[in-house]
BASEGU-7726 format. One record per residue: residue number from 1; x, y, z of N, C-alpha, C in turn. Coordinates in nm, 2 decimals, always signed. Atoms other than C-alpha are relative to their C-alpha. Example, Ala and Ser with C-alpha at 12.3 -4.5 7.8 and 13.67 -1.06 7.14 Angstrom:
2
<kedren 1, <+0.09, -0.12, +0.00>, <+1.23, -0.45, +0.78>, <+0.09, +0.12, +0.00>>
<kedren 2, <-0.09, -0.11, +0.00>, <+1.37, -0.11, +0.71>, <-0.08, +0.11, +0.08>>
END
This chain:
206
<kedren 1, <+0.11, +0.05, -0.08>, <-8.62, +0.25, +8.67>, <+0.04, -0.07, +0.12>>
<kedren 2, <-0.07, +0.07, -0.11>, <-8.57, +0.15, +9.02>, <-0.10, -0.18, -0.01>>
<kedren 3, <+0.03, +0.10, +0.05>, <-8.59, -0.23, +9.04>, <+0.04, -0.03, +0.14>>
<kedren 4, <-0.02, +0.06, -0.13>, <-8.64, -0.41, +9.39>, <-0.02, -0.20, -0.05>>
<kedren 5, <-0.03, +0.18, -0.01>, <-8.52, -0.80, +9.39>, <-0.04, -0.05, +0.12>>
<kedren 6, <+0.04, +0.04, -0.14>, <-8.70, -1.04, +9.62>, <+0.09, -0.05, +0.10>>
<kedren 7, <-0.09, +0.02, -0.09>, <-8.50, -1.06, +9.96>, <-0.05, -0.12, +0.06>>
<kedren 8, <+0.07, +0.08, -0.09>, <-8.55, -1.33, +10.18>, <-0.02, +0.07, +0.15>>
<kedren 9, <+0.08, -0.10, -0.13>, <-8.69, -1.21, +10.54>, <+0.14, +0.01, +0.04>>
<kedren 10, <-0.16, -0.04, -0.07>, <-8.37, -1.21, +10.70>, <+0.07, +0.10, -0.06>>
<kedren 11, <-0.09, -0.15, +0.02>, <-8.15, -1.01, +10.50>, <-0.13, +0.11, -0.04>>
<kedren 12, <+0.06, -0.08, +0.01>, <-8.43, -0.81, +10.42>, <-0.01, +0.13, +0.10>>
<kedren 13, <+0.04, -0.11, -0.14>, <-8.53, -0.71, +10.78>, <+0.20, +0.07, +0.04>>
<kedren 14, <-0.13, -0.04, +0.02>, <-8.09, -0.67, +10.77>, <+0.02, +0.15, -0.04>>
<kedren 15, <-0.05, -0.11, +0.07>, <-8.05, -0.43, +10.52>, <-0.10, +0.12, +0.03>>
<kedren 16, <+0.10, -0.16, -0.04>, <-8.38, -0.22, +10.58>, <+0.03, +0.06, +0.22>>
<kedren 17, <-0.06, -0.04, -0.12>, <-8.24, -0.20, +10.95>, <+0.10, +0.11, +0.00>>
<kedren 18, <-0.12, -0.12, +0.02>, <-7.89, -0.07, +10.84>, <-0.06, +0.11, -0.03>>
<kedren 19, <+0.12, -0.08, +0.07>, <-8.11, +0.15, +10.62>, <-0.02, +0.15, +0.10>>
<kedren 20, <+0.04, -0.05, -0.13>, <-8.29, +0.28, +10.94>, <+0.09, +0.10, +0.03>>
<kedren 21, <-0.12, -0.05, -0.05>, <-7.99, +0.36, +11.08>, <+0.05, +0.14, -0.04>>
<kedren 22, <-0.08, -0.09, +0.08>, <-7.81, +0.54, +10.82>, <-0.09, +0.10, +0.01>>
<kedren 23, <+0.10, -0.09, -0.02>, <-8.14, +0.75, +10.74>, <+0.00, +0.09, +0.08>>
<kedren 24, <+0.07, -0.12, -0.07>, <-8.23, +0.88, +11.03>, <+0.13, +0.11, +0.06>>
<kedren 25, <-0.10, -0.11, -0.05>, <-7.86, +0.99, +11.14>, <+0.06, +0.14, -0.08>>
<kedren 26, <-0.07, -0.09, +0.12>, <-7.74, +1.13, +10.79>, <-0.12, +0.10, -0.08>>
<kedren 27, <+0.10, -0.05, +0.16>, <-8.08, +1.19, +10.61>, <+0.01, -0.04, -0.12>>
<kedren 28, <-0.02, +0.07, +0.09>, <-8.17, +1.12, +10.30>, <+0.15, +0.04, -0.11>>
<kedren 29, <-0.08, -0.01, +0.07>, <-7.97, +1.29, +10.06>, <+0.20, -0.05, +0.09>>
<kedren 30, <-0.15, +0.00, -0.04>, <-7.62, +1.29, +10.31>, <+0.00, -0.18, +0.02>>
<kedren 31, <+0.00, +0.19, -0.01>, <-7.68, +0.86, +10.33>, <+0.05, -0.03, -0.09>>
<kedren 32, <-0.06, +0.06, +0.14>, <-7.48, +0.67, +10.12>, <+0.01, -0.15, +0.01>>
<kedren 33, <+0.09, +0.19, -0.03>, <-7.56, +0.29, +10.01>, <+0.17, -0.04, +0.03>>
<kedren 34, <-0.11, +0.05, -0.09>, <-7.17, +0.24, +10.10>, <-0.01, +0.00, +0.14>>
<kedren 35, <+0.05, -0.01, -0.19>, <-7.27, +0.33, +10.47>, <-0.07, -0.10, +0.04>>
<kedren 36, <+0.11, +0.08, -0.06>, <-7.57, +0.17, +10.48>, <+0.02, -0.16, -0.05>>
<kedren 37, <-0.07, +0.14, +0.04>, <-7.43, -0.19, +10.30>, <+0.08, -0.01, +0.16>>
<kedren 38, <-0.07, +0.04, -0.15>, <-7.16, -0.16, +10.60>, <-0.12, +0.00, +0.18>>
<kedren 39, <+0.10, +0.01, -0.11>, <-7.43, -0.09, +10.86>, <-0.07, -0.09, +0.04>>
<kedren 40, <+0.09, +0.11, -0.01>, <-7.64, -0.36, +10.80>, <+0.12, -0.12, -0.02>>
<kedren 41, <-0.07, +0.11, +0.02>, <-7.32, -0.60, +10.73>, <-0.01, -0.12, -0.12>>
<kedren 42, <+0.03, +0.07, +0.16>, <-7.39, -0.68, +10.34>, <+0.09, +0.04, -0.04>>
<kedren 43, <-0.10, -0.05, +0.07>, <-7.16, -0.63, +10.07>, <-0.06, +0.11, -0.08>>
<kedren 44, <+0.01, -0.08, +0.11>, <-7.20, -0.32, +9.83>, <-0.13, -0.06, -0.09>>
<kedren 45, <+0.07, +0.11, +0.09>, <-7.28, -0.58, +9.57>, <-0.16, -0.06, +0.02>>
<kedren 46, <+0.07, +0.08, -0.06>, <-7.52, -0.76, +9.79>, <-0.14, +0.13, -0.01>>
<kedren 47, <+0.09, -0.10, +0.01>, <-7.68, -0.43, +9.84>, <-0.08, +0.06, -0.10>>
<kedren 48, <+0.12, -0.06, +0.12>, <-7.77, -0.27, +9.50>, <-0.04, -0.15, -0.03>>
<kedren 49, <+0.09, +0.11, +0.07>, <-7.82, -0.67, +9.38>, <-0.17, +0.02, +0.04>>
<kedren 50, <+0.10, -0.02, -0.02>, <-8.14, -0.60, +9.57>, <-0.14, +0.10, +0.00>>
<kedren 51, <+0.00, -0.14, +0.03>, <-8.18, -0.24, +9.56>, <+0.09, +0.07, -0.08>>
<kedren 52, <-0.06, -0.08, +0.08>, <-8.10, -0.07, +9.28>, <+0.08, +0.19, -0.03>>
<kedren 53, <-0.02, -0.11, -0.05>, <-8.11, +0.29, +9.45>, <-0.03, +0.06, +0.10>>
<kedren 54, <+0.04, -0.07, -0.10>, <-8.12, +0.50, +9.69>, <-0.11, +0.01, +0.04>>
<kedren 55, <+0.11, -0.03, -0.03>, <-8.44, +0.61, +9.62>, <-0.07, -0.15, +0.04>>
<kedren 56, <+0.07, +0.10, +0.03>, <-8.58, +0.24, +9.56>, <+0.02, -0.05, +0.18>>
<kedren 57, <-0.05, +0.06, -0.14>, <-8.40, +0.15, +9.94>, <-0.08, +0.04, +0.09>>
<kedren 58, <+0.10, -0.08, -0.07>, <-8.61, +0.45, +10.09>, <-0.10, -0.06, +0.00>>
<kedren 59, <+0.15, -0.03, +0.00>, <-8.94, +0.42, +9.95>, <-0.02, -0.17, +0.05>>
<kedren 60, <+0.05, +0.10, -0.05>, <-8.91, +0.02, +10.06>, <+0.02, +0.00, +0.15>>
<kedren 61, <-0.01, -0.06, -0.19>, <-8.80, +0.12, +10.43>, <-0.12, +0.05, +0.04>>
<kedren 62, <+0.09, -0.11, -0.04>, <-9.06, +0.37, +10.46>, <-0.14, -0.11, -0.04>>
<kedren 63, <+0.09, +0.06, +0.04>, <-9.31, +0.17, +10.28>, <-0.05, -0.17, +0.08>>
<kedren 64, <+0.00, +0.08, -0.08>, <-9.25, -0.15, +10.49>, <-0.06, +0.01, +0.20>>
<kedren 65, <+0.03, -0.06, -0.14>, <-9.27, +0.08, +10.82>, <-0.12, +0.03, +0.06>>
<kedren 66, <+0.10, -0.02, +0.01>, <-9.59, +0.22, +10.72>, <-0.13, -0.13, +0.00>>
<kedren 67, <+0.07, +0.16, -0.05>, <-9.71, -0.13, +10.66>, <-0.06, -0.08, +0.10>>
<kedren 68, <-0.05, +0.10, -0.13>, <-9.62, -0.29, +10.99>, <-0.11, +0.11, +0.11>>
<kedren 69, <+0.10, -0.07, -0.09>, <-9.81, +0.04, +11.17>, <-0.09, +0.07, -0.01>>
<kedren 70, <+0.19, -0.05, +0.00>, <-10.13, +0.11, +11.01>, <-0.03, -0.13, +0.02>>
<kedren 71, <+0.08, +0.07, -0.05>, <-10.22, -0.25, +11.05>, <+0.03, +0.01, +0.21>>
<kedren 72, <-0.01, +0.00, -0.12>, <-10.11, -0.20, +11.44>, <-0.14, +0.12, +0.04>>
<kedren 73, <+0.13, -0.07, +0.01>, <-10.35, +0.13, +11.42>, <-0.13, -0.01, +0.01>>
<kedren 74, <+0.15, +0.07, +0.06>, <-10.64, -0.01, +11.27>, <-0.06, -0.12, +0.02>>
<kedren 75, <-0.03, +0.13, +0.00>, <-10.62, -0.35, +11.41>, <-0.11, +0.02, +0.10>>
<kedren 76, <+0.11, +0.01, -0.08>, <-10.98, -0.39, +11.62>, <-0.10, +0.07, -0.04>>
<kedren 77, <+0.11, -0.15, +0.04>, <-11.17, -0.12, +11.37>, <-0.11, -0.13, -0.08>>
<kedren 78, <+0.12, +0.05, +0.04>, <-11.47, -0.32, +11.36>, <-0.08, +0.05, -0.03>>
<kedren 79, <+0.13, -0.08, +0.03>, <-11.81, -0.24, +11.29>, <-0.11, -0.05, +0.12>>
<kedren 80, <+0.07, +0.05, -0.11>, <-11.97, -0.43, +11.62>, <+0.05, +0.07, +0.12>>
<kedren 81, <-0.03, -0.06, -0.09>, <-11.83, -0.21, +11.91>, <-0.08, +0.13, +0.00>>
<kedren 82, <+0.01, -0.20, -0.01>, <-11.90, +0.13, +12.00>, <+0.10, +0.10, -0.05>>
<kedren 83, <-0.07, -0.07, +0.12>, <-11.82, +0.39, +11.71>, <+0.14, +0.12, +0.10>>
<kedren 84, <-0.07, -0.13, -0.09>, <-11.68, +0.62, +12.02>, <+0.15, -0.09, +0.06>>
<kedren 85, <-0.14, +0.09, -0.06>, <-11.44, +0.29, +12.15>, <+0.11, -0.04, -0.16>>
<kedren 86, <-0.09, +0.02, +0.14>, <-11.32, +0.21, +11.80>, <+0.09, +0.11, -0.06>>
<kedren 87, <-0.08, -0.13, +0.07>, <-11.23, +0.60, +11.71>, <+0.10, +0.06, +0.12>>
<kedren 88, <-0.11, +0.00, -0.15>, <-11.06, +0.60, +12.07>, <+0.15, -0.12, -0.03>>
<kedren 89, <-0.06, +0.09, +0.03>, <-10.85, +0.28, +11.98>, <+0.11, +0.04, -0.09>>
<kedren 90, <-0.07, -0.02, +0.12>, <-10.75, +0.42, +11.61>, <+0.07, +0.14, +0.04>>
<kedren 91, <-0.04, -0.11, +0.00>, <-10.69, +0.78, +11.73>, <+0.13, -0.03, +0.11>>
<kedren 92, <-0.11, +0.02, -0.07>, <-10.45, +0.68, +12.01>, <+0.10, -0.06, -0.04>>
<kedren 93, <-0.06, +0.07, +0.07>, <-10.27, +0.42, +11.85>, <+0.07, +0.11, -0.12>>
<kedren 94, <+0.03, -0.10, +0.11>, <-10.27, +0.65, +11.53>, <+0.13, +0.14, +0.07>>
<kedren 95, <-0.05, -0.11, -0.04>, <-10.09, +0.96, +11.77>, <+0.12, -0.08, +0.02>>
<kedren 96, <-0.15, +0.08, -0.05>, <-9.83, +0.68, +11.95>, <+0.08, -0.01, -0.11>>
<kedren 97, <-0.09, +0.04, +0.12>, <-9.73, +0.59, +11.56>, <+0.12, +0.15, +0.01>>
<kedren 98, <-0.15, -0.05, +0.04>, <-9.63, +0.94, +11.51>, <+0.09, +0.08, +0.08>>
<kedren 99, <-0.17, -0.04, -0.09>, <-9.42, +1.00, +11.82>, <+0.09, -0.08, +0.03>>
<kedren 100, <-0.10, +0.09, -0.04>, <-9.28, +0.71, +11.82>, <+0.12, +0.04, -0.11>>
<kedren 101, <-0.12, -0.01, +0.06>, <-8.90, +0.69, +11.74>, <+0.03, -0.02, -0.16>>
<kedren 102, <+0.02, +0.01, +0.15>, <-8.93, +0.53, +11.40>, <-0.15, +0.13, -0.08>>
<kedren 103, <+0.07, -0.15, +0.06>, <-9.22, +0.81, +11.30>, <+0.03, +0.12, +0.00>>
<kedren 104, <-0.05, -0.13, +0.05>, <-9.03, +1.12, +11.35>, <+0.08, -0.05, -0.05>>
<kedren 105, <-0.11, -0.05, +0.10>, <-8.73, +1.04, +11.21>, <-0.07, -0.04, -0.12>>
<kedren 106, <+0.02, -0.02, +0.14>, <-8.90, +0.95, +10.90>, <-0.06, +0.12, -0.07>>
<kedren 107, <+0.12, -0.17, +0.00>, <-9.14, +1.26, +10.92>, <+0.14, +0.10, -0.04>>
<kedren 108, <-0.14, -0.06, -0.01>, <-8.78, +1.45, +10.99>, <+0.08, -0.04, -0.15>>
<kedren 109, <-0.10, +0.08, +0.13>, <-8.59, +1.27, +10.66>, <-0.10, +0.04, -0.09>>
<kedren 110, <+0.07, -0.08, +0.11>, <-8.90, +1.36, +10.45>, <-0.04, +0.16, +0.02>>
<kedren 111, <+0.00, -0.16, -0.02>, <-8.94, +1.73, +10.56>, <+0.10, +0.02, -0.06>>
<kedren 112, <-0.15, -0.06, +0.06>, <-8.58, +1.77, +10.50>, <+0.02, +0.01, -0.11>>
<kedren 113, <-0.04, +0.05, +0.14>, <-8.58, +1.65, +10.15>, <-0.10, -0.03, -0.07>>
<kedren 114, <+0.11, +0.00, +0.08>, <-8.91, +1.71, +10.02>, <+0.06, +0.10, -0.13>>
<kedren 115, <-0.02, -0.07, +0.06>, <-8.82, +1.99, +9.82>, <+0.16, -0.04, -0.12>>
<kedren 116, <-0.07, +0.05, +0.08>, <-8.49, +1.86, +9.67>, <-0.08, -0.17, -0.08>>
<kedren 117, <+0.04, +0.19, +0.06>, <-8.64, +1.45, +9.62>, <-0.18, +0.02, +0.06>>
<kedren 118, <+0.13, +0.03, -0.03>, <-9.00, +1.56, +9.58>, <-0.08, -0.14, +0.01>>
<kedren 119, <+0.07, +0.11, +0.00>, <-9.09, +1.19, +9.47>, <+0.01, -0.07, +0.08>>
<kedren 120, <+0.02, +0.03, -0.11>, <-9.00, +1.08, +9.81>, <-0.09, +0.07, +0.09>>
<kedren 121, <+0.09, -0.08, -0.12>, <-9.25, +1.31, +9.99>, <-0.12, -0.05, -0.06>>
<kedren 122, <+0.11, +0.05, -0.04>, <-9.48, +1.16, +9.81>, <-0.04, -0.13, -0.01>>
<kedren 123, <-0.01, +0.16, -0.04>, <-9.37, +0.78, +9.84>, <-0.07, +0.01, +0.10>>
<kedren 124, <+0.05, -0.01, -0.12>, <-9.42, +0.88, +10.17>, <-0.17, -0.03, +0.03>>
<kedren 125, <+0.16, -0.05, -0.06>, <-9.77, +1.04, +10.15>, <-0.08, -0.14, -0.05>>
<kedren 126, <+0.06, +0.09, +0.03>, <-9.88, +0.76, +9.95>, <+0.01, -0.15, +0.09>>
<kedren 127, <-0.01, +0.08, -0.07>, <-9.76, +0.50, +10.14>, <-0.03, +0.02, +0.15>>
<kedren 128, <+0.06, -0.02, -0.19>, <-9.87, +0.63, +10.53>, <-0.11, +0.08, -0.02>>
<kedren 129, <+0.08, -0.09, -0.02>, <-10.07, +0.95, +10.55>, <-0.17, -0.05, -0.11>>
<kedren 130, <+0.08, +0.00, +0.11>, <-10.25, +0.86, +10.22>, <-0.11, -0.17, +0.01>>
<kedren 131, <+0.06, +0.12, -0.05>, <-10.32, +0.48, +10.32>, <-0.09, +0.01, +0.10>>
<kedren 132, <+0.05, -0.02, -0.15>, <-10.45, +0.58, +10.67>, <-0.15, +0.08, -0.02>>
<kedren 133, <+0.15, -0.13, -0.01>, <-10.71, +0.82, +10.53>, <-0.10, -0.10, -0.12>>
<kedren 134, <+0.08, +0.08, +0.04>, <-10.85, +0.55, +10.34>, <-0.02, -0.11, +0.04>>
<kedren 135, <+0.06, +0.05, -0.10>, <-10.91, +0.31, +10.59>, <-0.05, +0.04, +0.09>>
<kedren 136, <+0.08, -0.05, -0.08>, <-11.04, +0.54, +10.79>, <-0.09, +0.04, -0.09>>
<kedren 137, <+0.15, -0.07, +0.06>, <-11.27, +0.69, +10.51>, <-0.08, -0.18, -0.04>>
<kedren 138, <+0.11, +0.09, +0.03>, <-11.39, +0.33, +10.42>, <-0.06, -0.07, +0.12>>
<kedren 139, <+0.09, +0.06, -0.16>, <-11.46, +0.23, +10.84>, <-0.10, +0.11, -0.02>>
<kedren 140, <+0.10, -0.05, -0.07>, <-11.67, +0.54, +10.85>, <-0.11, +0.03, -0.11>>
<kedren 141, <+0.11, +0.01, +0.11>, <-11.83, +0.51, +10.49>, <-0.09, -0.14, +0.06>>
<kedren 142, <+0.10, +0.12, -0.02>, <-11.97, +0.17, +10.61>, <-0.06, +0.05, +0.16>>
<kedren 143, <+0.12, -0.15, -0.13>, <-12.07, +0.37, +10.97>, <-0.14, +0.03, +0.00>>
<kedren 144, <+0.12, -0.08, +0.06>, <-12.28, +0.55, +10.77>, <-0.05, -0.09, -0.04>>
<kedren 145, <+0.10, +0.07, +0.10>, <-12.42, +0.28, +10.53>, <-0.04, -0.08, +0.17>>
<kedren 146, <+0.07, +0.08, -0.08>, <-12.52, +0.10, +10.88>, <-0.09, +0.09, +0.14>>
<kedren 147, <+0.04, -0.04, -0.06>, <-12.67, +0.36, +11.03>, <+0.07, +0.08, +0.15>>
<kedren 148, <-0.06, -0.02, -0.13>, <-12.43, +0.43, +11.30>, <+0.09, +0.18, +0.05>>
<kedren 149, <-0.02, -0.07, +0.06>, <-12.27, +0.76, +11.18>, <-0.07, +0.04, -0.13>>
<kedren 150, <+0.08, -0.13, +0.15>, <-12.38, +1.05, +10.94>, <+0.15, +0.09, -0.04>>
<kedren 151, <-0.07, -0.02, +0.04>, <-12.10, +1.10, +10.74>, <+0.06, +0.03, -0.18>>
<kedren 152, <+0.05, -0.02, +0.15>, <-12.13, +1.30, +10.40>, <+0.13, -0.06, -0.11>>
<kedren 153, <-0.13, +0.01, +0.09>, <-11.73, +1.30, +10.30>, <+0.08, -0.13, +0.06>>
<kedren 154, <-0.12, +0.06, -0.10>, <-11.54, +1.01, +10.44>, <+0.09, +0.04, -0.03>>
<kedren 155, <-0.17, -0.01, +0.06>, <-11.20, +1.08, +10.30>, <+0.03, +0.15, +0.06>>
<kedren 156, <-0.04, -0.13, -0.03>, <-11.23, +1.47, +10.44>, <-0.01, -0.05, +0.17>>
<kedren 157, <+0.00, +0.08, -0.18>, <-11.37, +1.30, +10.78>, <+0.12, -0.05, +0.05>>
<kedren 158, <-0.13, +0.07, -0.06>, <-11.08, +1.09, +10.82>, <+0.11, +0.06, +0.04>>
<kedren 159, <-0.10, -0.08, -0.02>, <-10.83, +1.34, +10.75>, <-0.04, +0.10, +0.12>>
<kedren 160, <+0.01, -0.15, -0.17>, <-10.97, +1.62, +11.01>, <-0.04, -0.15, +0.16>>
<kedren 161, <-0.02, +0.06, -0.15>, <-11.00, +1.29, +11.27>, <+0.11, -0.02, +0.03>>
<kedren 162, <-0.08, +0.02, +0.01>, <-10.69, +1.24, +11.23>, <+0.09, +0.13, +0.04>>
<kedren 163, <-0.10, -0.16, -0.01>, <-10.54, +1.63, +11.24>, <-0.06, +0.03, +0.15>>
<kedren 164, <+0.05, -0.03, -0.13>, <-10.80, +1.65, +11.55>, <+0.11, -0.02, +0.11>>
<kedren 165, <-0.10, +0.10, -0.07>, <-10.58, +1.38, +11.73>, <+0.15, +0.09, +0.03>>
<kedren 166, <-0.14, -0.05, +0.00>, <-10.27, +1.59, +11.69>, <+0.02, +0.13, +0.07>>
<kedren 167, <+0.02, -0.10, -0.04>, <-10.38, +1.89, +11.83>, <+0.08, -0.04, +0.18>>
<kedren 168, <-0.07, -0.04, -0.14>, <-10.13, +2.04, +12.11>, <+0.14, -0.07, +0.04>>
<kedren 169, <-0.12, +0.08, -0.01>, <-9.88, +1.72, +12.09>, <+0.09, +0.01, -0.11>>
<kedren 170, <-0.09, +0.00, +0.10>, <-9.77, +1.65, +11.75>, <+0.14, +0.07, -0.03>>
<kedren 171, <-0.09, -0.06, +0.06>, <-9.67, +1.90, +11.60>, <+0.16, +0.09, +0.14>>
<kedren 172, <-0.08, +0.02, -0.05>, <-9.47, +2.02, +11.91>, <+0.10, -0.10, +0.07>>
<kedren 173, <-0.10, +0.14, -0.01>, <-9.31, +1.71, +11.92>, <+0.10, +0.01, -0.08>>
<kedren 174, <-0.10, -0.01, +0.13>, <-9.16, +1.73, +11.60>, <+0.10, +0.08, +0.01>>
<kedren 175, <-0.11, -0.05, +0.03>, <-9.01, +2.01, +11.64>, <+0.05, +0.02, +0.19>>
<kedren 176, <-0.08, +0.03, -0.10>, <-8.88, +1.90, +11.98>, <-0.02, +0.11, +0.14>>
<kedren 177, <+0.06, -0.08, -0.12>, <-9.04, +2.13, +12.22>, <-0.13, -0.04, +0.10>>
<kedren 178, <+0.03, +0.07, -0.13>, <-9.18, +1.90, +12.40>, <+0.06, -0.15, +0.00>>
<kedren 179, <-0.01, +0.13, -0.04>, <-9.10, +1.55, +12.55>, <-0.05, -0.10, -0.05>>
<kedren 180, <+0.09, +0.07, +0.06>, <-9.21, +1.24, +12.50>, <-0.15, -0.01, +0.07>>
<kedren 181, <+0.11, -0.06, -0.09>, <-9.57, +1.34, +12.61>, <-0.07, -0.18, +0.09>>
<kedren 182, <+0.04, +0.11, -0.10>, <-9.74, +1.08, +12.90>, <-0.12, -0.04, -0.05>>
<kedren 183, <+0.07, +0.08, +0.02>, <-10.01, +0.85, +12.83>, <-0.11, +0.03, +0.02>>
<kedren 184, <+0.10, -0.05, -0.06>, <-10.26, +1.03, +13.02>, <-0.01, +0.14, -0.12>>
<kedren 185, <+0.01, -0.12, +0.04>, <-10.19, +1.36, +12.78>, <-0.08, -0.03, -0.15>>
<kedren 186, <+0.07, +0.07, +0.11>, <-10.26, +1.14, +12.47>, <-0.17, -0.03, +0.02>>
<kedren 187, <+0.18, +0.10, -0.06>, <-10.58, +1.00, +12.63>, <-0.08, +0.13, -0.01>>
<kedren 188, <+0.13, -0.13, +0.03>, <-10.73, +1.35, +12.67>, <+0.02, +0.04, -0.13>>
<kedren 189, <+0.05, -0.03, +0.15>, <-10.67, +1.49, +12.33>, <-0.06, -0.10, -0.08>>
<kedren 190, <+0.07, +0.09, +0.14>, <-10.80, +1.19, +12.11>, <-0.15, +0.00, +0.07>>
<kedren 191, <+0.06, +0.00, -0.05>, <-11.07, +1.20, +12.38>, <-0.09, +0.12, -0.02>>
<kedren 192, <+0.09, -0.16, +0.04>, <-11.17, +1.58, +12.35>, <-0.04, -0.04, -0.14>>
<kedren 193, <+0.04, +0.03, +0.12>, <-11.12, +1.48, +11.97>, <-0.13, -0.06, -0.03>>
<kedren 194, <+0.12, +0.09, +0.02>, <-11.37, +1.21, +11.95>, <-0.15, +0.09, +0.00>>
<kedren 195, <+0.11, -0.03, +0.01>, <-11.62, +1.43, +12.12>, <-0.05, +0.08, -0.07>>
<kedren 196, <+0.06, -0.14, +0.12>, <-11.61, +1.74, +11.88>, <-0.01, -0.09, -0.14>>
<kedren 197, <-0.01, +0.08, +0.10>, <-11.59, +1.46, +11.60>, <-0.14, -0.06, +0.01>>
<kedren 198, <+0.10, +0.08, +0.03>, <-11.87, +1.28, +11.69>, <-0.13, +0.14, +0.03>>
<kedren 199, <+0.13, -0.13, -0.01>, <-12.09, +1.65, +11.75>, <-0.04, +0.01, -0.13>>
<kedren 200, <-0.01, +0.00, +0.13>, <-12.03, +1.68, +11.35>, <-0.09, -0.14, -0.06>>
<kedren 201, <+0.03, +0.14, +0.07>, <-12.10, +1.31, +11.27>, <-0.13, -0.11, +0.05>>
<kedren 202, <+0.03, +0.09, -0.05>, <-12.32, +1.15, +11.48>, <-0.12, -0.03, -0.08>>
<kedren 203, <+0.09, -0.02, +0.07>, <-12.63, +1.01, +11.34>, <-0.13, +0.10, +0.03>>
<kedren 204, <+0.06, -0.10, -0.04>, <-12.84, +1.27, +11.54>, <+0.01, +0.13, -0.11>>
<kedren 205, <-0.04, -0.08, +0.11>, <-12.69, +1.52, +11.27>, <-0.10, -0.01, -0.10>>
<kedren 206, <+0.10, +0.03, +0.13>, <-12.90, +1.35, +10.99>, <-0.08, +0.14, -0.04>>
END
C-alpha cells in the first residue's frame, strides 16, 4: 500500500520539483527514485521516508499540479456575471493549463504509460480531467437552477465545453505540430466555443 508521510512545505515543494524534473525527461516507467532523490537534493532515505513509491511520488506530483491549476481555472466562476464572461474566463484559462509546459509533459508521461501503469492514467483522470468536469457540471447545474442556462446533463455539458475549447490547438500541440499558439488564437476558439455552447444551452432553448 503506498503510504505518503506529511512533508513540510519546503521539502515538499523540493522533492515534487526534482520529481518534475526526472518525470518529464525520463518518463514514468525510465525515472528512478535514485535520480529523482539526487535531483531534488534529498537523500534516498529522505525520499522513500516520505514516499514510499514511485507510483505514490507520481500520483502526489500530478495530484498537487492539478490542484494548484483548476483552482487558477475556476477562480472568478461566479454566479453574478455574465454566464458568456465566466465560460470565456474558464475556457481560456482551462486551454492555457493544457499548453502550458507543466500540462503536456504530464499529458505526455501519462499517454506513454497508460497501458503498462494503467492506475496512473487514472490517478491522473481522477485527479484533473475528472475534477474539472465537476466543477464545471456543478457552475452550470446551479445556471440552470437560477434560471440563467438550460442545461439537462451538467456533467456531459462540461465535458463537450471543455473538448469545444480544444478544437484546432490542443490536440496539435501535443503532438508538436504546432507552436506555442498566440493569445489571439486561443481567444477565438473558446470564443467560437462559447457561442455554439451557448446555442445548445441558453435558456431560450427551454
Amino acid at each position: 500500500m503506498d503510504v505518503e508521510i506529511a512533508l513540510g512545505p519546503e521539502k515538499r515543494v523540493q522533492i515534487l520539483t526534482g520529481a518534475a524534473t526526472v518525470f518529464a525527461a525520463d518518463g514514468y516507467e525510465g525515472a528512478s527514485m535514485a535520480r529523482i532523490a539526487a535531483i531534488a537534493g534529498v537523500s534516498k532515505g529522505t525520499l522513500y521516508n516520505h514516499f514510499d513509491s514511485k507510483a505514490a511520488l507520481f500520483t502526489a506530483y500530478v495530484g498537487e499540479k492539478c490542484q494548484q491549476t483548476l483552482a487558477r481555472v475556476f477562480d472568478g466562476a461566479n454566479h453574478d456575471g455574465d454566464p458568456a464572461e465566466v465560460l470565456r474566463g474558464i475556457g481560456k484559462r482551462m486551454v492555457q493549463m493544457m499548453l502550458s509546459d507543466v500540462g503536456l509533459a504530464i499529458y505526455r508521461v501519462v499517454i506513454a504509460e497508460a497501458t503498462k501503469f494503467p492506475d496512473l492514467a487514472r490517478g491522473f483522470f481522477e485527479s484533473g480531467p475528472a475534477r474539472a468536469i465537476g466543477f464545471m457540471a456543478d457552475w452550470l447545474a446551479e445556471e440552470t437552477r437560477r434560471g440563467r442556462l438550460n442545461v439537462p446533463d451538467p456533467a456531459f455539458a462540461a465535458e463537450q465545453f471543455f473538448n469545444l475549447c480544444q478544437t484546432r490547438l490542443v490536440l496539435r500541440r501535443k503532438l508538436e505540430m504546432l507552436p506555442d499558439p498566440p493569445e489571439r488564437d486561443i481567444d477565438e476558439v473558446v470564443d467560437a466555443s462559447i457561442t455554439m455552447f451557448l446555442k445548445s444551452y441558453s435558456p431560450a432553448q427551454v
